[in-house]
N, CA, C and O atoms as a DFTB+ gen file, in Angstrom:
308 C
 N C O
     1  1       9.533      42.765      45.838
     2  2      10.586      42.613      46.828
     3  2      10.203      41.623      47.935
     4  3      11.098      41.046      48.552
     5  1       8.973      41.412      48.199
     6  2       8.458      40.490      49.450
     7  2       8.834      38.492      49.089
     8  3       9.108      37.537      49.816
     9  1       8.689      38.634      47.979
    10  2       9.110      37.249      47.436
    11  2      10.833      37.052      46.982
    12  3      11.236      35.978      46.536
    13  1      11.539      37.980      47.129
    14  2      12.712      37.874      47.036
    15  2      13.136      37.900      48.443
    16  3      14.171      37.286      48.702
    17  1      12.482      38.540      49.457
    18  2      13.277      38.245      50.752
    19  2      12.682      37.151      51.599
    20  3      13.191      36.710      52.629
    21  1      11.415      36.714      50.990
    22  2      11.384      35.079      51.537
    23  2      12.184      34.142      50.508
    24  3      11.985      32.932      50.612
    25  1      12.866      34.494      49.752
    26  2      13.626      33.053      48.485
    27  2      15.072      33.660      49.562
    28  3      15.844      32.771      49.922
    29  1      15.359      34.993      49.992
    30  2      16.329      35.522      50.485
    31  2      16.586      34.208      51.818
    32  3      17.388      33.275      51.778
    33  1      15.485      34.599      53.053
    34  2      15.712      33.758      54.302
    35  2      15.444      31.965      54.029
    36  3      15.776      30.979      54.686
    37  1      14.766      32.122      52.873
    38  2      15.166      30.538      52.811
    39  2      16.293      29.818      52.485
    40  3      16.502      28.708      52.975
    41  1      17.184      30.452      51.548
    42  2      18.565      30.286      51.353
    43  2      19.885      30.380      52.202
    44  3      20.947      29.764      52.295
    45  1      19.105      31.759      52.927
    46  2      20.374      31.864      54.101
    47  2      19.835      31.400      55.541
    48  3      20.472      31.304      56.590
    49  1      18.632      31.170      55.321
    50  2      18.092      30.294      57.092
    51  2      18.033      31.492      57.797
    52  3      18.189      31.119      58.959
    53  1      17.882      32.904      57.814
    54  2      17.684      33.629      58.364
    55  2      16.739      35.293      57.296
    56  3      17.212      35.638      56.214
    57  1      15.904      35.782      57.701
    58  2      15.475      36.899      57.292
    59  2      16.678      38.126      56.893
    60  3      17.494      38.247      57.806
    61  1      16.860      38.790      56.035
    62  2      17.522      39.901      55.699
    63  2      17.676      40.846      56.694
    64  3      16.669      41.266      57.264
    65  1      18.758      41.241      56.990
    66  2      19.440      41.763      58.262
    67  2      18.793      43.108      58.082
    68  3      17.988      43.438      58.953
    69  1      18.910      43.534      57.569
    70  2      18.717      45.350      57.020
    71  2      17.593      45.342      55.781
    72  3      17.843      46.015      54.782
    73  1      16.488      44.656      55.849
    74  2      15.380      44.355      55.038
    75  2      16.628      44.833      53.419
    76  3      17.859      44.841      53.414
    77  1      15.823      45.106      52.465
    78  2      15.434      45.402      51.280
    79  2      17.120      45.551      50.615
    80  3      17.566      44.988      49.615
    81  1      18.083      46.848      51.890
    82  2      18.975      47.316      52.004
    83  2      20.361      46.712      52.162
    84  3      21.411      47.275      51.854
    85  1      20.191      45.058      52.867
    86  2      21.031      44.112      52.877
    87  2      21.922      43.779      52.132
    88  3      21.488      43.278      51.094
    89  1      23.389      43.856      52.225
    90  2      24.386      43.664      51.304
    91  2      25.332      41.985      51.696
    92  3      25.164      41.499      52.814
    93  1      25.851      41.582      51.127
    94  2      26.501      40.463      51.371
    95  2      27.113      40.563      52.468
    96  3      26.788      39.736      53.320
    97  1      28.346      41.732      52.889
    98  2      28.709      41.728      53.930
    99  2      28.013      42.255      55.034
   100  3      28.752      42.867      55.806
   101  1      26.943      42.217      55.323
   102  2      26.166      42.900      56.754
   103  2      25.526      41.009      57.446
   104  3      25.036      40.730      58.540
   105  1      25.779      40.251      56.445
   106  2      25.093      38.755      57.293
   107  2      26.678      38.085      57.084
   108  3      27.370      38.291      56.086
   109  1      27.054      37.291      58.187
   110  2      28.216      35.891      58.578
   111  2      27.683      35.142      57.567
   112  3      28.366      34.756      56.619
   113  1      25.965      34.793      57.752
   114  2      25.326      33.611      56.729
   115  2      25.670      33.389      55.051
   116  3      26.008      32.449      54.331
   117  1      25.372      34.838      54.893
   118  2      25.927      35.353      53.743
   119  2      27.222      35.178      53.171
   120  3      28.066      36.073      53.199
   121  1      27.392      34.168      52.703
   122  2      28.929      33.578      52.407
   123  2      29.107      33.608      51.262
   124  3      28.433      34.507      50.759
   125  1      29.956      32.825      50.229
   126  2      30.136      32.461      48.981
   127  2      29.139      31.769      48.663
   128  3      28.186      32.182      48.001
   129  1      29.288      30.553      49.151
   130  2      28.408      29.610      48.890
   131  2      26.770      30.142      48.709
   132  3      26.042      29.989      47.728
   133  1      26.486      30.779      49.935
   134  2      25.313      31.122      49.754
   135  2      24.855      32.279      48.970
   136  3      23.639      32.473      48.964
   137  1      25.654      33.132      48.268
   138  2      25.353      33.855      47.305
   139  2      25.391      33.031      46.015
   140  3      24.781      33.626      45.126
   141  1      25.794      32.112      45.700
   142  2      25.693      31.253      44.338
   143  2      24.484      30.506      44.912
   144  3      23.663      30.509      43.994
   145  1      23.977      29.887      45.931
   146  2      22.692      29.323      46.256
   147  2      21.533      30.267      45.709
   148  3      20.556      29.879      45.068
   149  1      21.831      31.623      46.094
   150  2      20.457      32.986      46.051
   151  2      20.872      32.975      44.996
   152  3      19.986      32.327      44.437
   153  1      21.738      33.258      44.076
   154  2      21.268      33.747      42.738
   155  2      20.435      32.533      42.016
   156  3      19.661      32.753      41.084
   157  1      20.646      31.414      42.473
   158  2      20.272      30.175      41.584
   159  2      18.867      29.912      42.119
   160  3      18.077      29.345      41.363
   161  1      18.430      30.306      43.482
   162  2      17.155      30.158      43.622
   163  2      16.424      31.436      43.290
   164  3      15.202      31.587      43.296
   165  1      17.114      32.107      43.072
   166  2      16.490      33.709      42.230
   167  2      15.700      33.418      41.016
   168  3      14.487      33.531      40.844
   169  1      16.893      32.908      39.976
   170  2      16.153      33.136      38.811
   171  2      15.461      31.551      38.810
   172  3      15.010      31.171      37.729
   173  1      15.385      30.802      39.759
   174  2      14.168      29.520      39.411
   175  2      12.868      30.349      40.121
   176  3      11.773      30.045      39.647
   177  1      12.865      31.121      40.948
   178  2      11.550      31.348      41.382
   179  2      11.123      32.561      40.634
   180  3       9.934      32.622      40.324
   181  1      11.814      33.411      40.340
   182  2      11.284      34.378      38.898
   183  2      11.487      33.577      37.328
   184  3      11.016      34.005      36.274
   185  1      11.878      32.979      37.402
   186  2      12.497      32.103      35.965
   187  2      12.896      33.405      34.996
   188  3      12.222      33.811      34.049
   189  1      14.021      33.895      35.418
   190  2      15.212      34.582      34.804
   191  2      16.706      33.939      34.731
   192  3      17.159      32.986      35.365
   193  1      17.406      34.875      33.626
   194  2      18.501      34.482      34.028
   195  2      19.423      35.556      34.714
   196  3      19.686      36.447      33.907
   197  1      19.950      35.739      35.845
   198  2      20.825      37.182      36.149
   199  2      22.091      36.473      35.683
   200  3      22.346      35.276      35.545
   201  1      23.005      37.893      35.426
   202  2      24.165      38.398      35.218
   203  2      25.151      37.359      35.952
   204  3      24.711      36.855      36.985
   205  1      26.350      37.012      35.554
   206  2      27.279      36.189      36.255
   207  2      27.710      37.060      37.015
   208  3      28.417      36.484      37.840
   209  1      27.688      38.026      37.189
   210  2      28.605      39.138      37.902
   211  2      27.724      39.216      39.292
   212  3      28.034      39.828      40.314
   213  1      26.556      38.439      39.055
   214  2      25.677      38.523      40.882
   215  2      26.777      37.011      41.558
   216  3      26.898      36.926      42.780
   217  1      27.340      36.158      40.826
   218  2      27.595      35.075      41.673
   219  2      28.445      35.805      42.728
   220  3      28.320      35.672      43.945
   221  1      29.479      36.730      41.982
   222  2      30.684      37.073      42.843
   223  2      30.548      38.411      43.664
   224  3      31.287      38.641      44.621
   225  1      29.690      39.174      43.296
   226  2      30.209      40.682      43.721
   227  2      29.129      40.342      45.202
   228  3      28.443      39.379      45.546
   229  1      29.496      41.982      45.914
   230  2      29.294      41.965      47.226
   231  2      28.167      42.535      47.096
   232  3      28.349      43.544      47.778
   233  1      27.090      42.605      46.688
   234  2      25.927      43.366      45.836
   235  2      24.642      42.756      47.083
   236  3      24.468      41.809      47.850
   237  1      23.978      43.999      46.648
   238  2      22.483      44.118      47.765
   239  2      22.034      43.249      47.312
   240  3      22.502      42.425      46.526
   241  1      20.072      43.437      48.232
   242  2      19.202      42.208      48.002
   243  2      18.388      43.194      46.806
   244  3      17.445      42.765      46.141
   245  1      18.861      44.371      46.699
   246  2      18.272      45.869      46.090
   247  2      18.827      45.881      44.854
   248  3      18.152      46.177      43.868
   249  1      20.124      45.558      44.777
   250  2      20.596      45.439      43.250
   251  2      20.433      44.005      42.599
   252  3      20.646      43.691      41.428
   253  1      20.086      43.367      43.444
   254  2      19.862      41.474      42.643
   255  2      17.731      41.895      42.700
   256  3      16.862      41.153      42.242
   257  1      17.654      42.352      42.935
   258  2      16.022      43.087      42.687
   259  2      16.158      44.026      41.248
   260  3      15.213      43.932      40.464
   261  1      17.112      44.777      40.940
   262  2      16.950      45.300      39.925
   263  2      17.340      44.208      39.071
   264  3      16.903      44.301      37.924
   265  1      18.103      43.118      39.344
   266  2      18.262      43.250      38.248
   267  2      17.521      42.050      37.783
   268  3      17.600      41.958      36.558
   269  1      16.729      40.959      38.411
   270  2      15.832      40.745      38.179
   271  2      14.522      41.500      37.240
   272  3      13.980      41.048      36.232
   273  1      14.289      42.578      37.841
   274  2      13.066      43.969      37.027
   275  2      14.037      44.005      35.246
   276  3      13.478      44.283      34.185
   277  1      15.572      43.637      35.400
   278  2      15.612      43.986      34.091
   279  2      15.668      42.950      33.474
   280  3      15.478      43.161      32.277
   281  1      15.870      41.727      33.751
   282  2      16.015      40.468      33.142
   283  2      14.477      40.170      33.070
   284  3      14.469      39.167      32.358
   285  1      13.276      40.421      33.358
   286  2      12.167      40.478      33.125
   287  2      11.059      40.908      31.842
   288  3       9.995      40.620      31.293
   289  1      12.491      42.040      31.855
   290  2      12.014      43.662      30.669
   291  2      12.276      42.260      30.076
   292  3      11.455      41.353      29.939
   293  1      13.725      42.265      29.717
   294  2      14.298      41.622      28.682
   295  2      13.782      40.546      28.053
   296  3      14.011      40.455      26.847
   297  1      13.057      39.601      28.649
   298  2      12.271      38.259      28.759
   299  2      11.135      38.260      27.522
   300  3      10.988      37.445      26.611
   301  1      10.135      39.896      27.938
   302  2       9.117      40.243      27.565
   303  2       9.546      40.918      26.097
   304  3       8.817      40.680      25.134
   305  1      10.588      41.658      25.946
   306  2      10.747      42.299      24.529
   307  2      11.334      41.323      23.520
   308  3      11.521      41.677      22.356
């Protein structure tokens, strides 16, 4: 989680409002735009691919963490 919320404040220019717990709507920064920025610097700095369903939904820094952990599993099997 510590390397997802520095790929987190580098994308949005600010640290995660509510650490770990942070949802799209709790940051202004947190826009459209910048949720298609985080998912795309997500899976280059884990080199995964997540779900299309992270571009749009209003989803934590906790559920784009899982689902990273599962696109990982997936990688490895």
């Amino acid at each position: 989680m510590p390397r997802l919320l520095e790929v987190f404040a580098t994308v949005v220019g600010e640290p995660a409002a509510h650490g770990p717990g942070t949802a799209r709507g709790d940051m202004d920064l947190w826009d459209s735009l910048a949720q298609v920025r985080l998912v795309y610097a997500v899976e280059n700095a884990f080199a995964v691919e997540l779900p299309e369903r992270l571009l749009t939904s209003e989803c934590s820094l906790t559920e784009i963490a899982d689902a990273v952990a599962t696109a990982q599993t997936a990688r490895l099997s």
